[in-house]
C-alpha positions in Angstrom: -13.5 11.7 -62.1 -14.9 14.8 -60.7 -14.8 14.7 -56.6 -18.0 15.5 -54.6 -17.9 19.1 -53.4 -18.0 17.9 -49.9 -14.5 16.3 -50.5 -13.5 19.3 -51.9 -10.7 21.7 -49.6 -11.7 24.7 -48.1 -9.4 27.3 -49.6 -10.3 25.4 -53.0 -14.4 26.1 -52.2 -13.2 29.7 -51.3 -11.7 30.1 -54.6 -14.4 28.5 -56.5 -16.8 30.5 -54.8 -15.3 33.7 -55.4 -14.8 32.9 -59.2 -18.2 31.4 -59.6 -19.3 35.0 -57.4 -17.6 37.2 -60.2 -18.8 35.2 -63.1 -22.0 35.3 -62.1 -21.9 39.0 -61.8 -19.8 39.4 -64.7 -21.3 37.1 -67.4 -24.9 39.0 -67.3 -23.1 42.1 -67.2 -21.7 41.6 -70.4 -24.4 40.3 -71.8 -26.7 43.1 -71.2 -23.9 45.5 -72.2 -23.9 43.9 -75.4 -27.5 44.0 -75.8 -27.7 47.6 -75.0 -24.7 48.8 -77.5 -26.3 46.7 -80.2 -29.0 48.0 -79.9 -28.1 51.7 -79.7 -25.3 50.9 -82.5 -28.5 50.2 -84.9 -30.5 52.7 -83.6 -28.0 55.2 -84.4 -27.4 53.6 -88.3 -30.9 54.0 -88.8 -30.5 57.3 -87.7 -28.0 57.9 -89.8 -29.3 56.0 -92.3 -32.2 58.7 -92.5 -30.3 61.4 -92.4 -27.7 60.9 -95.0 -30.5 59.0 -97.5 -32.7 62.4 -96.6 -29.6 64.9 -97.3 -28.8 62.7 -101.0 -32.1 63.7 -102.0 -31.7 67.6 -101.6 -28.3 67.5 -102.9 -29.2 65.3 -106.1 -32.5 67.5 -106.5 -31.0 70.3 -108.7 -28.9 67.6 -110.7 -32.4 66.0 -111.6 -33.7 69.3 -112.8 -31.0 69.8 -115.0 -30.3 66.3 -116.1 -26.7 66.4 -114.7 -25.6 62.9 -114.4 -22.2 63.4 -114.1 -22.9 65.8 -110.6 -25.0 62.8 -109.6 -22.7 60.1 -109.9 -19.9 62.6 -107.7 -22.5 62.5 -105.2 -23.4 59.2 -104.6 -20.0 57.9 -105.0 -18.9 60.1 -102.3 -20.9 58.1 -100.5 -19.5 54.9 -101.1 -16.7 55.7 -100.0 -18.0 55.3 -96.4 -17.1 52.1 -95.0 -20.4 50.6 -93.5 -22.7 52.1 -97.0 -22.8 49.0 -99.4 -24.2 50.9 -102.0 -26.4 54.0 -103.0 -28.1 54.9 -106.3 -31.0 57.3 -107.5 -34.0 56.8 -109.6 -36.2 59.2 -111.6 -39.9 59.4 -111.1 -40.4 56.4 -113.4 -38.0 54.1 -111.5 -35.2 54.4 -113.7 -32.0 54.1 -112.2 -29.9 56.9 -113.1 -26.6 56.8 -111.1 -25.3 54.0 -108.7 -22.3 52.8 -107.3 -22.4 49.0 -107.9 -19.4 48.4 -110.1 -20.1 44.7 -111.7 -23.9 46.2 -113.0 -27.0 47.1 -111.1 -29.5 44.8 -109.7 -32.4 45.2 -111.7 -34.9 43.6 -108.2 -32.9 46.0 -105.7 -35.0 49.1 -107.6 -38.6 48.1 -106.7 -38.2 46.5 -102.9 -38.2 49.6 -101.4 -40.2 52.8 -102.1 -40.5 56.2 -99.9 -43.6 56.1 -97.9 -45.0 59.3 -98.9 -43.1 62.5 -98.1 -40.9 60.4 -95.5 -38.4 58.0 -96.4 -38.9 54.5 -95.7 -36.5 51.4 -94.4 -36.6 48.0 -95.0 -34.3 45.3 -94.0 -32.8 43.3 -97.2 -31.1 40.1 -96.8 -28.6 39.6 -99.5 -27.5 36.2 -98.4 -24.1 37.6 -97.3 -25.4 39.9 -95.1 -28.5 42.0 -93.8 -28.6 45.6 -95.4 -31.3 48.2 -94.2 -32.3 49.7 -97.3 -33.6 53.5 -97.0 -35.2 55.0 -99.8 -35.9 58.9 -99.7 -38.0 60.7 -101.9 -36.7 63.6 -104.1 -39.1 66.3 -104.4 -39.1 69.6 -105.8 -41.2 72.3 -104.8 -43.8 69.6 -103.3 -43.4 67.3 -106.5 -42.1 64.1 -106.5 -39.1 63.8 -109.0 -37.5 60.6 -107.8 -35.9 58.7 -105.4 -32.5 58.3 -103.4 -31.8 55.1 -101.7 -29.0 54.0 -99.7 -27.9 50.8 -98.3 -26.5 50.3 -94.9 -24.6 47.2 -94.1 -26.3 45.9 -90.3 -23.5 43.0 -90.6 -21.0 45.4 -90.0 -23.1 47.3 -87.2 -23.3 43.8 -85.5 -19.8 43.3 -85.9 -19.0 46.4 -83.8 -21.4 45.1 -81.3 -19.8 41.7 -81.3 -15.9 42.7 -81.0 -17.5 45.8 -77.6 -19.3 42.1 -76.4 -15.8 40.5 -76.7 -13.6 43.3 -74.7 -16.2 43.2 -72.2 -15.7 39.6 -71.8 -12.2 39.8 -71.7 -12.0 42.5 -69.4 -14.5 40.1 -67.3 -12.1 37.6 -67.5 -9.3 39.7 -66.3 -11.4 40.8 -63.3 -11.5 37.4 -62.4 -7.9 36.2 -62.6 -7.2 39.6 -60.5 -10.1 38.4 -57.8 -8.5 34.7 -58.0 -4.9 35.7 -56.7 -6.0 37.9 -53.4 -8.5 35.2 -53.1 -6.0 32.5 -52.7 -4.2 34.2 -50.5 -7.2 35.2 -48.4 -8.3 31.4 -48.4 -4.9 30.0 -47.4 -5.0 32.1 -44.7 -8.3 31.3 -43.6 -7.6 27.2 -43.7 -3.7 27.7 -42.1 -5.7 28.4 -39.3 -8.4 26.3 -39.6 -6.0 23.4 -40.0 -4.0 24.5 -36.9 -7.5 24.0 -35.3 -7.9 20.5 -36.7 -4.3 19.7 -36.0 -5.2 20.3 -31.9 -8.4 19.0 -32.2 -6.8 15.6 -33.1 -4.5 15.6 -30.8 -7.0 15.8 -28.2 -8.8 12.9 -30.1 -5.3 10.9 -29.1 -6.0 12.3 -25.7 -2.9 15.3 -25.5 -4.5 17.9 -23.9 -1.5 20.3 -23.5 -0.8 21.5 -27.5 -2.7 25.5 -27.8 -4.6 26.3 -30.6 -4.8 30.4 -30.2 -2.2 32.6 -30.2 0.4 34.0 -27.5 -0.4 37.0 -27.0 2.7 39.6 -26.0 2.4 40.6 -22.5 -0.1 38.4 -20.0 -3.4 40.5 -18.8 -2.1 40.2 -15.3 1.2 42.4 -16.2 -1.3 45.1 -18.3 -3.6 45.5 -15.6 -0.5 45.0 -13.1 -3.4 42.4 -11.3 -3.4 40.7 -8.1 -5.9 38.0 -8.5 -3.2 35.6 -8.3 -6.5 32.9 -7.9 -7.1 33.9 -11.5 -6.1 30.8 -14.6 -5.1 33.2 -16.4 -2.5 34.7 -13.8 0.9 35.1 -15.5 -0.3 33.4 -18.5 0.1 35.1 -21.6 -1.5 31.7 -23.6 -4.7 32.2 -21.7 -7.6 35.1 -21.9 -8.9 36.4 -19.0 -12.6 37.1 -20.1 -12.9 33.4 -21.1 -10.7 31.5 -18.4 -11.5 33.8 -15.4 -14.6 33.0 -12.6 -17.6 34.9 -13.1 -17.0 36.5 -9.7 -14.0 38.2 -11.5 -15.2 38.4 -14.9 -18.4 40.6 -13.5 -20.8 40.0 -16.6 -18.3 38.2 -19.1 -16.7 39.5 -22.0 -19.4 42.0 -22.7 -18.2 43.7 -19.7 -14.2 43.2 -21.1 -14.9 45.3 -24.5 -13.5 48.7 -22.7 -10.6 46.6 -21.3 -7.4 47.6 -23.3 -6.5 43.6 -22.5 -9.7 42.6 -24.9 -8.8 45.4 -27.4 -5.4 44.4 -27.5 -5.7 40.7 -27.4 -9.3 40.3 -28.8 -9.1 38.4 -32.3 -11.8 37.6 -35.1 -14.1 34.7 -34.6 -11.3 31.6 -35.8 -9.1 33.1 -33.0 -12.2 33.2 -30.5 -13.0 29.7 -32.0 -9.1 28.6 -31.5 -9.5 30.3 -27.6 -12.3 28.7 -26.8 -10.6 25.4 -28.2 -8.0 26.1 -25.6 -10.2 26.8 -22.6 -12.5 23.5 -23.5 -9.1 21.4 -23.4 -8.0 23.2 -20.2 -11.0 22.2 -18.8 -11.3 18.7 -19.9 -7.9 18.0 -18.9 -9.0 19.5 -15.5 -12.2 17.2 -15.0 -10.0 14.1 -16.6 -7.6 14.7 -13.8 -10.1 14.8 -11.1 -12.1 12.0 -13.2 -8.4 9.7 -12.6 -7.7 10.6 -9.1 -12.0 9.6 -7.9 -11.4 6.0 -10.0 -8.4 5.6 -8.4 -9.7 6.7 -5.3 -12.7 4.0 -6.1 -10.7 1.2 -7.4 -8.7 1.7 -4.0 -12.3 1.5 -1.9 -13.3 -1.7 -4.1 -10.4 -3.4 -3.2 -10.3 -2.8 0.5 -14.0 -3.7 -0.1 -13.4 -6.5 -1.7 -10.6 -7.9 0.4 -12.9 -7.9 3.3 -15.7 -9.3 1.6 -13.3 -12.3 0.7 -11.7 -12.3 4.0 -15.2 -12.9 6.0 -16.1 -16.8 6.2 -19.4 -15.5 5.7 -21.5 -16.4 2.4 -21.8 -13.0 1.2 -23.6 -12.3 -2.4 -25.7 -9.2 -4.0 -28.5 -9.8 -5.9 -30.8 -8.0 -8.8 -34.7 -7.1 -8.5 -35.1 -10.4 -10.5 -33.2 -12.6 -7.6 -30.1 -12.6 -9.9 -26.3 -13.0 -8.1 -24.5 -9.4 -9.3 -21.3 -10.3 -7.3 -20.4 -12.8 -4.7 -17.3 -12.8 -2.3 -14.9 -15.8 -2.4 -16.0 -17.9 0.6 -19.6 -17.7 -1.6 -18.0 -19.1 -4.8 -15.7 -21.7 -2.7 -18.7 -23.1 -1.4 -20.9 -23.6 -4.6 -17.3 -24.8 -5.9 -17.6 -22.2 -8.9 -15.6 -18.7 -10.2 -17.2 -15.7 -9.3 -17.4 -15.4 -13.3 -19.5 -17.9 -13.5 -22.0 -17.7 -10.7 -22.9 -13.5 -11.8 -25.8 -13.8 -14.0 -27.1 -16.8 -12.9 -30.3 -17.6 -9.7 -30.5 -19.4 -6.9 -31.7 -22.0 -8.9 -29.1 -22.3 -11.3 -26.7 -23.3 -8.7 -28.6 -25.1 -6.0 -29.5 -28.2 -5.9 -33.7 -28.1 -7.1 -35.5 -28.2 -3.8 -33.0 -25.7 -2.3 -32.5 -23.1 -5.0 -36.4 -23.2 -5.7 -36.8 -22.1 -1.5 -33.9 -19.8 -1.8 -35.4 -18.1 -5.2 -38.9 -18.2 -3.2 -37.6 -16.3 -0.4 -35.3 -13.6 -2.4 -39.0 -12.9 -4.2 -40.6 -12.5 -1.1 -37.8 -10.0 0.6 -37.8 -8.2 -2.3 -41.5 -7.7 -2.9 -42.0 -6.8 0.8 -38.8 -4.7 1.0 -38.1 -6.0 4.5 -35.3 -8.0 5.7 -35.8 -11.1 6.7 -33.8 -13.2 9.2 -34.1 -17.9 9.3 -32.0 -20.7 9.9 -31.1 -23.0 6.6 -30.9 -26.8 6.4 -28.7 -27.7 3.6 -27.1 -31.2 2.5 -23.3 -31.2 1.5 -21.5 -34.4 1.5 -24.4 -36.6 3.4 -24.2 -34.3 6.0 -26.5 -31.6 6.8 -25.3 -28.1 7.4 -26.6 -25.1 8.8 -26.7 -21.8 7.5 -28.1 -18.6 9.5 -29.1 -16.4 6.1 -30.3 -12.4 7.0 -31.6 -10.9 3.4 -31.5 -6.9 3.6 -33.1 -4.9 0.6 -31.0 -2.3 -1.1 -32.8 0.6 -2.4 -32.0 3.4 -4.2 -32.1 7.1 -3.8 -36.3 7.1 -4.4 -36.5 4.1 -2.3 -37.5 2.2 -4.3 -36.0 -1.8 -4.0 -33.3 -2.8 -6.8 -32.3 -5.3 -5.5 -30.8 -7.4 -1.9 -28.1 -8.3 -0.1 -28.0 -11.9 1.5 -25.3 -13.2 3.8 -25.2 -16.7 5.4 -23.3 -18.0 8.3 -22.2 -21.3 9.1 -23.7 -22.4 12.2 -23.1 -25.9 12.1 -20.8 -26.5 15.0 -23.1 -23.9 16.9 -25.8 -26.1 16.0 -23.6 -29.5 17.1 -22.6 -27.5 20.2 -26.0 -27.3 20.9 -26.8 -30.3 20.2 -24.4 -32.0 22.7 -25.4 -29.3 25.4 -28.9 -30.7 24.8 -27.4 -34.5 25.1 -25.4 -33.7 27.9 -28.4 -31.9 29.6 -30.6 -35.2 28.6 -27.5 -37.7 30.1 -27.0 -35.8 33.2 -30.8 -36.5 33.9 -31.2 -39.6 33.1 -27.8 -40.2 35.3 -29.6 -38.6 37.9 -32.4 -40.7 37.5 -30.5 -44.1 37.3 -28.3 -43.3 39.7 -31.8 -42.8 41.9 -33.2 -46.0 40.6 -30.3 -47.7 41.4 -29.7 -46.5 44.8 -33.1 -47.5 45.8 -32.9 -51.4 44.1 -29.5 -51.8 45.0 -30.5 -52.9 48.4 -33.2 -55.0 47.8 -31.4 -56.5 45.0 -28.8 -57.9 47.3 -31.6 -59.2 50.0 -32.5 -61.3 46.9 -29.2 -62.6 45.9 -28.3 -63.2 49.5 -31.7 -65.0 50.6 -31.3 -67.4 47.1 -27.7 -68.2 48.0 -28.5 -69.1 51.9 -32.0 -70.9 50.5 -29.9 -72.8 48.4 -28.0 -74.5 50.9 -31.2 -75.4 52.5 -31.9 -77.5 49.8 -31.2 -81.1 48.0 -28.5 -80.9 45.9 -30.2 -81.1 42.1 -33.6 -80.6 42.9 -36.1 -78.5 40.9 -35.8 -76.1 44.0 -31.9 -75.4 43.6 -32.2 -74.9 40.0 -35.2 -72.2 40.6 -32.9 -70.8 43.2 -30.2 -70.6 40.9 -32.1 -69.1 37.9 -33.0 -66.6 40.7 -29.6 -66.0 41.9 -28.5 -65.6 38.2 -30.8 -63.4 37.1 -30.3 -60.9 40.2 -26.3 -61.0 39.5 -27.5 -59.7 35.9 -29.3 -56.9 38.0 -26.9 -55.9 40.1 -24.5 -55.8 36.8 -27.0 -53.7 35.3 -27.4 -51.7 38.7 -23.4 -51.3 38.7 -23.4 -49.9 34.8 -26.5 -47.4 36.0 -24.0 -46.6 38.5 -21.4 -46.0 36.8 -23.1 -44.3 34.2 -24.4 -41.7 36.6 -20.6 -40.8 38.5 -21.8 -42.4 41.7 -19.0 -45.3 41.8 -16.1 -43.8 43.3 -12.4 -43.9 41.1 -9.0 -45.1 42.1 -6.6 -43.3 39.7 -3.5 -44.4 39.9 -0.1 -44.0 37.8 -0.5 -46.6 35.1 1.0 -47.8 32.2 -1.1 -47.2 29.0 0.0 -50.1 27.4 0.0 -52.5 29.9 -3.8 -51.6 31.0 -4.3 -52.3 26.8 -2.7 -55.4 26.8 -4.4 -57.0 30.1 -7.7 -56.5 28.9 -6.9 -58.3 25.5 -5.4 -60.8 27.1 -9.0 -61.6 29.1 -10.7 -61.6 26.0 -8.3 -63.4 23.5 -9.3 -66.9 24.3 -13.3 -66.3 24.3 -12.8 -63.9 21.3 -10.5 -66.9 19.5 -14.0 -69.1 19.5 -15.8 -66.7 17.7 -12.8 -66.8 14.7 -12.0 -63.3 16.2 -8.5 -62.0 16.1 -7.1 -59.6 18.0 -3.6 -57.7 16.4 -1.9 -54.8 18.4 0.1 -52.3 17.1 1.2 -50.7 20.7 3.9 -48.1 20.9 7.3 -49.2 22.4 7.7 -46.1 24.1 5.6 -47.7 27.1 3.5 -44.1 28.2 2.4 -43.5 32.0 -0.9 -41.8 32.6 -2.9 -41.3 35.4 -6.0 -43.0 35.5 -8.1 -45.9 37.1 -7.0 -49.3 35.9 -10.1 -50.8 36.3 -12.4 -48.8 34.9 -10.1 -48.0 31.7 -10.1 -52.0 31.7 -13.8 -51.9 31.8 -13.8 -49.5 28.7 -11.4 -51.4 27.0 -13.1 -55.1 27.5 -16.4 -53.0 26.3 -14.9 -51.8 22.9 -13.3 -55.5 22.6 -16.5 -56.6 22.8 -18.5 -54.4 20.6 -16.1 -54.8 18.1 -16.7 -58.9 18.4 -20.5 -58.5 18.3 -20.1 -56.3 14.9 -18.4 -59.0 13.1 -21.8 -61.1 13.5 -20.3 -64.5 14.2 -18.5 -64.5 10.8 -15.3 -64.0 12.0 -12.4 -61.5 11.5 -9.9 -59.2 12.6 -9.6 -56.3 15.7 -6.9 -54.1 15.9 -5.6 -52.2 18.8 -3.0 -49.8 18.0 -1.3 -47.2 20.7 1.1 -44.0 20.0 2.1 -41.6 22.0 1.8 -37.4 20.9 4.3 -36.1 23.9 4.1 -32.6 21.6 0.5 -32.7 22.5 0.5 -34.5 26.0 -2.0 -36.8 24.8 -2.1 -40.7 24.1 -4.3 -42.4 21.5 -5.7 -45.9 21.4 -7.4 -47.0 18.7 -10.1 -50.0 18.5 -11.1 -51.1 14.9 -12.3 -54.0 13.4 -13.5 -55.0 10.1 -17.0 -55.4 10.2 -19.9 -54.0 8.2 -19.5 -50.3 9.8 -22.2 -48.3 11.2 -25.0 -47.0 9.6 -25.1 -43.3 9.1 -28.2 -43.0 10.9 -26.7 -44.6 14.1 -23.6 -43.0 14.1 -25.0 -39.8 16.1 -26.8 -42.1 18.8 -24.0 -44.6 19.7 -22.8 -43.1 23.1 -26.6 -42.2 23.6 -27.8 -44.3 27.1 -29.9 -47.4 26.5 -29.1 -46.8 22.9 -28.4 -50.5 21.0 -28.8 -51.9 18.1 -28.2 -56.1 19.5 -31.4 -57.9 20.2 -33.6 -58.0 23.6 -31.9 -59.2 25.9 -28.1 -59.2 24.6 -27.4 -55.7 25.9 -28.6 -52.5 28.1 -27.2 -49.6 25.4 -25.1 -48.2 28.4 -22.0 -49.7 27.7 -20.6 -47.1 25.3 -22.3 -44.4 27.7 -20.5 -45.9 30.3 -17.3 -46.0 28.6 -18.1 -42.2 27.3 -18.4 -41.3 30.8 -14.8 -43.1 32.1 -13.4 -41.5 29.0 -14.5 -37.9 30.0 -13.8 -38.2 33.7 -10.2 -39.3 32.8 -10.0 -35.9 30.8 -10.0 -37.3 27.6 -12.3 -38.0 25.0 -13.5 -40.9 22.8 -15.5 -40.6 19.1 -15.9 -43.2 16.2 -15.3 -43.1 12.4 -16.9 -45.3 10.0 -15.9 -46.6 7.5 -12.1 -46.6 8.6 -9.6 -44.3 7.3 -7.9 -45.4 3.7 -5.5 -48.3 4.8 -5.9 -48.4 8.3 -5.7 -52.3 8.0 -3.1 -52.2 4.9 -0.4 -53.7 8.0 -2.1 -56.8 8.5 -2.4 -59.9 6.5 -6.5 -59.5 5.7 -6.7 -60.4 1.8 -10.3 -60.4 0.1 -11.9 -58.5 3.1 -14.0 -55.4 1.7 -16.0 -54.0 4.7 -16.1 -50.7 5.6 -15.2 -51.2 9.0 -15.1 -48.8 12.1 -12.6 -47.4 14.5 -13.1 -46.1 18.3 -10.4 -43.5 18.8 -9.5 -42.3 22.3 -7.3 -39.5 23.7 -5.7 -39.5 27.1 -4.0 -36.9 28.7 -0.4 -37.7 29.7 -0.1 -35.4 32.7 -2.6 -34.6 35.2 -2.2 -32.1 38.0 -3.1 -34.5 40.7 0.0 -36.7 39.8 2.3 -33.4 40.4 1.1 -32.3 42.7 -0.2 -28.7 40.5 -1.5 -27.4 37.8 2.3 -27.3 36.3 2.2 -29.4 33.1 4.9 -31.9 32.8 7.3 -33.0 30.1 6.5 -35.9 27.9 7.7 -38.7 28.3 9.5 -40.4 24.8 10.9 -43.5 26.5 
């Protein structure tokens, strides 16, 4: 199989080329040098051919006159004794043949195919079958009369022969020439590709990424010791491997190596073109290796920045997220992916309205098109649902832009303001209670008088009149009917701080357990039981028994009116935290919970869900208040926690219920007599 010439070696195309070179030259060559000796070779027999067929005539002229046959057969066997004459014979003026040197008879046809062309001999080529013969046939004259003829037959085959075997010695000596070019050849071509290889050989090894392995040659002495220089800034300082005209700045190279060539460091180190090639190899890894090393410290330099940048971006509670000109996420920080519950992985590439819920990514998408049209920030508040709950976000979108200014894309980060927003909220509530305690706390000043001329005047009119008439009983519907005012009076009072405490040092339990006891037996009607799960460790706070009765017999209550008539269970339960210098009382029952809706509005003032005229809506106010002016706090959870009710003996029962937790302090710095906190108590 004969390989492409591509595929073929160098020094192998080198030798190929120089034979094919030489044969090309020499192959013509021979050829024209054979033409042009075969050629003059038959020139010269004709030539010869003349002259000899010209000088048998004269010499065979006096024979003819006298008839001498003998003399004539001398002469033209002489003749034949020439190597390339075939034959020769003469003829008297009638065509007779008198003498002739074919031994085995004479050719009677030979005599008549050639004649003299008047005075002048004549030739004419004769094919024998064996070989071509030029035939030349002279006249004989004597004194101007013809007496016969001379001919003589030259043998061309032999003529071409001598041609032929001058063809072949200049073939061969062709031949020779180019075996002698082959060997100096080789050696020039194995020369050529050692160093071409050596190229190769580096190049690959900077295809594997070694950048230190030198393709040129050392030289002896570095320029810096020739020149004895003191451009110690110079690469090529002290460094025999490197040349100064191709390595050195242009500020100390002046114009380049043009301006080197009457250096004696360029004439003594200056190479052909493969050792330029092979230097300028060198220099190009040099300088690769140089901008790979500054390429490797700026990424690590940048890898370093991304982190740093990164860890912040995942340290910030903040929703932070960059997005494309078509409102697609590029990269998000943790808090954003914890929140949409996915991997960074898989929220890049997607929208807003991949990951949003419908209604929310559509307005998010909407808004991202509309910053990034404008190319102004923008800068809104964000309801979103998450568990049933709302929450709020405060979302700023900046545009990024790039260095034509034009936008590519923005930046969007949201902060939960929720509890901001609650905070708010209860500032707004507390602002809204604090007036309407104001208000009731007016109202009720004003009415409380008159209300107790009434009750007083019905009381003394009743003893004016007969026992059991229609009279008394008015009076009595009259008297009743103002006590429920004044109650509701005392609640507005209450509600608005103007009743005035007792705080005493109590026991926590105690207060628990004689407020259940007052409502056990009315509670026991209803099919309401109460169960207590108090702490044994008895804790003493500082507080007002009465009022913390009042809240107490309130959440009793409440907790009796959830279960609707139908019965069930309340349980109070009681620990003490002394690590936290707080006491917790819990009041649940296992009713039908509260409604989402109405959980927000429970301790709201004249808030109720009973019917008219089975409650005000300021008992849980009221109770809010007590709680807060006792330092604590009070807030409900519905449905319970997970087995909250798990202790008691309640099979079958499957309501949600609801819980009314309250924290007491322990301490209070009236009670000693500072503001120096004091140990818990773990009785």
């Amino acid at each position: 199989m004969i390989p492409r010439l591509s595929a073929l070696s160098f020094r192998t195309k080198i030798n190929c080329g120089i034979v094919l070179i030489v044969g090309l030259i020499a192959i013509p060559l021979a050829y024209l040098t054979w033409r042009a000796a075969a050629e003059s070779l038959q020139t010269e027999t004709r030539k010869r051919g003349l002259v000899l067929s010209d000088n048998l005539a004269m010499r065979v002229s006096d024979a003819m006159l006298s008839m001498d046959l003998l003399r004539m057969k001398n002469m033209v066997d002489e003749l034949k004794k020439v190597d390339d004459i075939s034959y020769a014979f003469i003829l008297d003026r009638q065509g007779s043949v008198l003498v002739h040197t074919f031994s085995g008879g004479f050719p009677v046809e030979l005599a008549e195919v050639n004649a003299p062309d008047g005075p002048k001999p004549h030739i004419r080529l004769l094919d024998t079958g064996r070989e071509f013969i030029d035939d030349f046939a002279a006249p004989v004259t004597i004194v101007g009369t013809p007496f016969g003829t001379a001919r003589i037959g030259l043998s061309r085959t032999k003529a071409e022969a001598a041609a032929d075997r001058l063809a072949l010695m200049i073939v061969f000596y062709s031949a020779a020439a180019m075996v002698a070019a082959l060997a100096p050849s080789t050696l020039f071509a194995r020369r050529v590709t050692e160093r071409i290889n050596r190229l190769k050989r580096h190049a690959e090894e900077v295809v594997r990424g070694n950048l230190d392995p030198r393709a040129g040659p050392d030289a002896a002495r570095s320029c810096s010791v020739m020149l004895d220089c003191d451009k110690t800034r110079c690469p090529a300082y002290g460094d025999n491997r490197r040349r100064c005209w191709l390595t050195a700045s242009p500020d100390q190279r002046g114009e380049g190596p043009e301006s080197c060539r009457d250096c004696p460091v360029y004439r003594e180190q200056k190479g052909d073109e493969i050792q330029d090639l092979a230097e300028t190899f060198d220099v190009m890894a040099v300088s690769l290796k140089t901008h790979l090393d500054e390429l490797r410290r700026a990424e690590r330099v940048l890898s370093r920045q991304e982190r740093l940048l990164r860890t912040i971006l995942d340290a910030t509670p903040d929703l932070v997220c960059l997005v494309d000109e078509n409102a697609r996420y590029l990269a998000v920080n943790r808090a954003f992916a914890n929140f949409l519950g996915l991997t960074s992985e898989e929220i890049v590439g997607t929208s807003d309205r991949d990951v949003f819920p419908e209604d929310e990514g559509q307005a998010m998408h909407e808004e991202n098109s509309r910053v990034l049209a404008a190319g102004r920030p923008s800068d809104r508040e964000v309801r979103l649902r998450r568990g049933g709950s709302p929450v709020w976000f405060h979302v700023v979108r900046v545009p990024v832009v790039d260095g034509s200014g034009r936008v590519i894309g923005l930046l969007r980060t949201a902060r939960d303001v929720t509890q901001l927003k609650q905070f708010q909220e209860q500032l707004i509530q507390s602002q809204k209670m604090e007036s309407l305690g104001k208000l009731a706390g007016g109202v009720a000043h004003e009415i409380n008088t008159p209300l107790g001329v009434i009750l007083g005047y019905s009381q003394l009119l009743q003893e004016d009149v007969p026992g059991g008439s229609q009279i008394q009983a008015d009076l009595q519907t009259i008297e009743k009917q103002a006590k429920v005012c004044r109650k509701i009076v005392a609640d507005l009072l209450g509600f608005s701080r103007q009743a005035e405490s007792a705080k005493i040092e109590m026991c926590f339990n105690n207060s628990l357990m004689e407020a259940i006891t007052l409502v056990r037996h009315a509670l026991s009607l209803e099919k309401v039981v109460i169960a207590t799960d108090l702490d044994e460790r008895m804790p003493i706070i500082y507080g007002d028994p009465e009022k913390l009765k009042q809240v107490w017999i309130n959440l009793l209550s409440n907790a009796s009116d959830a279960l609707e008539g139908r019965g069930g269970t309340l349980l109070v339960r009681s620990r003490l935290f002394a690590h936290e210098q707080k006491v917790t009382a819990w009041f649940a029952d296992d009713g039908p919970g509260i409604s989402p809706d109405n959980l927000g509005r429970v301790f709201d003032p004249f808030f109720t869900t009973k019917p008219v005229g089975q409650g005000t809506g300021l008992g849980l106010s009221v109770s809010f208040g007590i709680i807060k002016d006792h330092g604590g706090s009070i807030r409900v959870e519905t449905p319970a926690p997970e087995g909250f009710f798990d202790a008691l003996d309640d099979p079958g029962n499957d309501r949600p219920g609801t819980v009314f937790v309250i924290d007491l302090p322990l301490d209070h710095e009236e009670t000693i007599g500072g503001g120096h906190p004091a140990h818990a108590t773990e009785a």
